[in-house]
C-alpha positions in Angstrom: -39.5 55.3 87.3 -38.5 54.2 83.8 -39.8 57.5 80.8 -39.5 57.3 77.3 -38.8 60.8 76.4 -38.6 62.6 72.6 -37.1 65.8 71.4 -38.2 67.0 67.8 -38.5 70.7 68.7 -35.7 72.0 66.0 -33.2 70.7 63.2 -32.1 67.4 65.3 -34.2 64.6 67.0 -33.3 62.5 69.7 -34.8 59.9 71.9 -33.9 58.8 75.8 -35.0 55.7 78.1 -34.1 57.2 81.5 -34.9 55.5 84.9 -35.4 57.2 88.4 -32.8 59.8 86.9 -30.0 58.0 85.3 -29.9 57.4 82.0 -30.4 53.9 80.3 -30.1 54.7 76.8 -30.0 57.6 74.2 -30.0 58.3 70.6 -29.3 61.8 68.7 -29.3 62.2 64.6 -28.9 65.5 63.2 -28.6 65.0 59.8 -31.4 66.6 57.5 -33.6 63.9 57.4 -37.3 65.0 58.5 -38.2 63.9 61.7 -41.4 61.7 60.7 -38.6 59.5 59.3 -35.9 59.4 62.0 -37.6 59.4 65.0 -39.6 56.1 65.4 -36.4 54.1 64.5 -34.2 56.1 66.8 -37.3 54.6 69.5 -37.1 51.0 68.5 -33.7 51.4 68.6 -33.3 52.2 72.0 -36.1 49.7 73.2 -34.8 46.8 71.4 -31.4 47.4 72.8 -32.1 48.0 76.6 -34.7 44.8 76.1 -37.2 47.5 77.4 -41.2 47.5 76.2 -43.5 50.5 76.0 -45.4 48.1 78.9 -42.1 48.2 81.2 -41.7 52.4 80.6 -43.7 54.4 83.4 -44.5 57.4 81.1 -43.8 59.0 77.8 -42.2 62.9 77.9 -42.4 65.1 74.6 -40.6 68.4 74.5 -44.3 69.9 73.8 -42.7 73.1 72.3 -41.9 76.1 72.3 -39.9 75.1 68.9 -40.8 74.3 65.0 -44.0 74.2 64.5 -44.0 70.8 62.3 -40.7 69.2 64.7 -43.0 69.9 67.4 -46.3 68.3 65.7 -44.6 65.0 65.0 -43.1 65.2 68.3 -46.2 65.1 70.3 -48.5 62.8 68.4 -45.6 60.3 67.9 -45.9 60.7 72.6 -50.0 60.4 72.1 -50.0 57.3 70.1 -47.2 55.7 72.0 -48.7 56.5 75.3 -51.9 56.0 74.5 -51.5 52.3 72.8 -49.4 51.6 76.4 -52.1 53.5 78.3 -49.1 55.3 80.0 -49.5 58.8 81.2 -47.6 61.4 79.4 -45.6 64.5 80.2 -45.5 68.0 78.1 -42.1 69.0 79.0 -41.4 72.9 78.3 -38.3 72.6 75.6 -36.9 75.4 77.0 -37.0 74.4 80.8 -35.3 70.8 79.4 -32.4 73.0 77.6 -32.1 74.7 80.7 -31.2 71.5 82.4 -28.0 71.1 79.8 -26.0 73.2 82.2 -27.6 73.9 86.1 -24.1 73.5 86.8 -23.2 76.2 85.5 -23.6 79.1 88.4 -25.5 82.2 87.1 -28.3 82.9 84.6 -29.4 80.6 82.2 -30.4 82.0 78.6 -32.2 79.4 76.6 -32.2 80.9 72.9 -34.7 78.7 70.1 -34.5 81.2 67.0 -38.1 82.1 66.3 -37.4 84.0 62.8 -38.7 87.7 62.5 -35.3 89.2 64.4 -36.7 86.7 67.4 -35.5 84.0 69.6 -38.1 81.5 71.9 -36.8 82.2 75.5 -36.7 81.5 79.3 -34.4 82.6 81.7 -33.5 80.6 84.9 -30.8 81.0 87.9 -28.3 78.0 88.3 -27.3 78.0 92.1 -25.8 74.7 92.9 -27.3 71.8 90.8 -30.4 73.4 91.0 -33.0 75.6 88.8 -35.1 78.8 89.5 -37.4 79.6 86.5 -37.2 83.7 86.5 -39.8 84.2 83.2 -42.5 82.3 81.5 -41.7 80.7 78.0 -41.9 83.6 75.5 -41.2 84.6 72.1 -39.3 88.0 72.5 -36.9 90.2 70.2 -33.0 90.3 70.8 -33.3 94.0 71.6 -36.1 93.8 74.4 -33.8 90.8 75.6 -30.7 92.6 75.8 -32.7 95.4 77.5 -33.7 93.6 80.0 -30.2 91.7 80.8 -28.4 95.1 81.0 -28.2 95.6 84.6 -27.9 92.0 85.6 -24.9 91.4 87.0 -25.0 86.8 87.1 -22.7 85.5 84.8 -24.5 84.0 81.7 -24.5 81.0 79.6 -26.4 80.7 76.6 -28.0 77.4 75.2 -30.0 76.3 72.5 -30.3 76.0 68.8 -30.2 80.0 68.6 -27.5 80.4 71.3 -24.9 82.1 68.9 -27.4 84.5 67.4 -28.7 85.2 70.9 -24.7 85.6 71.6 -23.5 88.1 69.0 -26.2 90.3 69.7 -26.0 90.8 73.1 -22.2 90.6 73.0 -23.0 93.9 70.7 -25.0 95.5 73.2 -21.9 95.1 75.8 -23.5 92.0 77.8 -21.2 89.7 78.4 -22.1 86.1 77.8 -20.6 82.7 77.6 -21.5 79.6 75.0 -22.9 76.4 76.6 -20.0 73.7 75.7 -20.6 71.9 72.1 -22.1 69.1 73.5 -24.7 70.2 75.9 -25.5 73.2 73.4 -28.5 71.5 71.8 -31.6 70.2 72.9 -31.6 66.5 74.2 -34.0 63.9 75.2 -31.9 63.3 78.4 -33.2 66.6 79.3 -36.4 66.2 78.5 -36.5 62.8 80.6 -35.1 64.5 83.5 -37.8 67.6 83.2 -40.5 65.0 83.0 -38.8 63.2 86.1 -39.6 66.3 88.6 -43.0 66.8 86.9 -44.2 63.4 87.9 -42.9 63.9 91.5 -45.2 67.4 91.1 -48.1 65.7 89.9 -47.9 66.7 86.6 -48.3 64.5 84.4 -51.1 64.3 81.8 -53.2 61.6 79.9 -52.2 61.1 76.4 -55.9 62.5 75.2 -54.8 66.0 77.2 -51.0 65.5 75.6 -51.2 69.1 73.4 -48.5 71.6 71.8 -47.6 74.6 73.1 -46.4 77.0 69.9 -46.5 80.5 71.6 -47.2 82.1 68.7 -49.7 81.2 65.1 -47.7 79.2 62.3 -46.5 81.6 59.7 -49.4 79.8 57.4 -52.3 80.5 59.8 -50.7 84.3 59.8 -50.9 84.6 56.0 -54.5 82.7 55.9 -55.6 85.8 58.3 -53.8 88.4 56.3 -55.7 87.2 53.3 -58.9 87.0 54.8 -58.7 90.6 56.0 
């Protein structure tokens, strides 16, 4: 099974052709530019290159979100239109359950960290036993405090990964919960993961038309927040 997969959920976007779990091509930029600008060429790119079409790719995986709410917008309507023009089905890959992938091999708990602003990270916490993933929590938006509460009698090793892994560090560090970084180089979200995530989902059954493709934010944008505030 050949996916197209795209990660636009924070600062860096990246794009991966995987197929039946090994990885074909890849692209990562990280530097500043906005997403709507880097992400279609990073595509054509990788398509041109591995002398692939969107009518030879099985399906097209977005990191759906949690994660910025405009990364995560271009994200997914770049995976509709792409999916839909191929009539492929499409996969709305958790960002946090693809980050978690960066290091399964590392035995212990997982602590994927997005920073979510307002003394908050985006979260999920998984157990790495041998290759293999246990989701422990749902995808939330919770505060460093009430994390660090709740990892204070657990006694797996930890690794933190994500975008707000060294924030997520120093705090609980502070509380005397001893943690370790993910290496550079798996640290970040990637498209690998995401193709991997949408991998198992199609074995599940999961996968989705590209009309039924949607976000997932977790929480209001700060805008619809102030719009209500107003209003009131």
């Amino acid at each position: 099974m050949k996916i197209l997969a795209l990660e636009t959920s924070a600062k860096a976007v990246s794009a991966a052709v995987t197929e039946d779990g090994r990885v074909l091509a890849s692209g990562y930029q990280d530097t500043g530019l906005t997403h709507s600008r880097t992400l279609m060429p990073i595509v054509e790119h990788l398509l041109r290159n591995t002398g692939l079409t969107m009518a030879d790719c099985d399906a097209v995986a977005v990191a759906a979100g949690p994660g910025s709410f405009t990364g995560i917008r271009i994200g997914v309507a770049a995976a509709k239109g792409l999916a839909f023009a191929a009539d492929k089905p499409a996969a709305a890959v958790s960002t946090l359950a693809a980050m978690a992938r960066n290091v399964a091999f590392a035995d212990g708990l997982v602590v994927c960290a997005m920073d979510a602003r307002r003394s908050q990270i985006y979260n999920a916490l998984f157990l790495a036993e041998n290759g293999a993933l246990t989701r422990l929590t749902p995808d939330r938006a919770i505060g460093l405090g009430d994390l660090a509460r709740e990892l204070a009698d657990d006694s797996h090793p930890k690794t933190v990964v994500g975008d707000g892994a060294a924030l997520c560090l120093a705090h609980l560090a502070s509380a005397g919960i001893p943690c370790r970084l993910a290496p550079p180089h798996l640290l970040m979200q990637s498209a690998v993961s995401v193709a991997l995530e949408a991998q198992d989902m199609a074995i599940r059954g999961q996968l989705v038309s590209a009309q039924a493709l949607q976000p997932v934010y977790l929480r209001p944008a700060q805008a619809q927040t102030l719009r209500e505030r107003q209003g009131r």
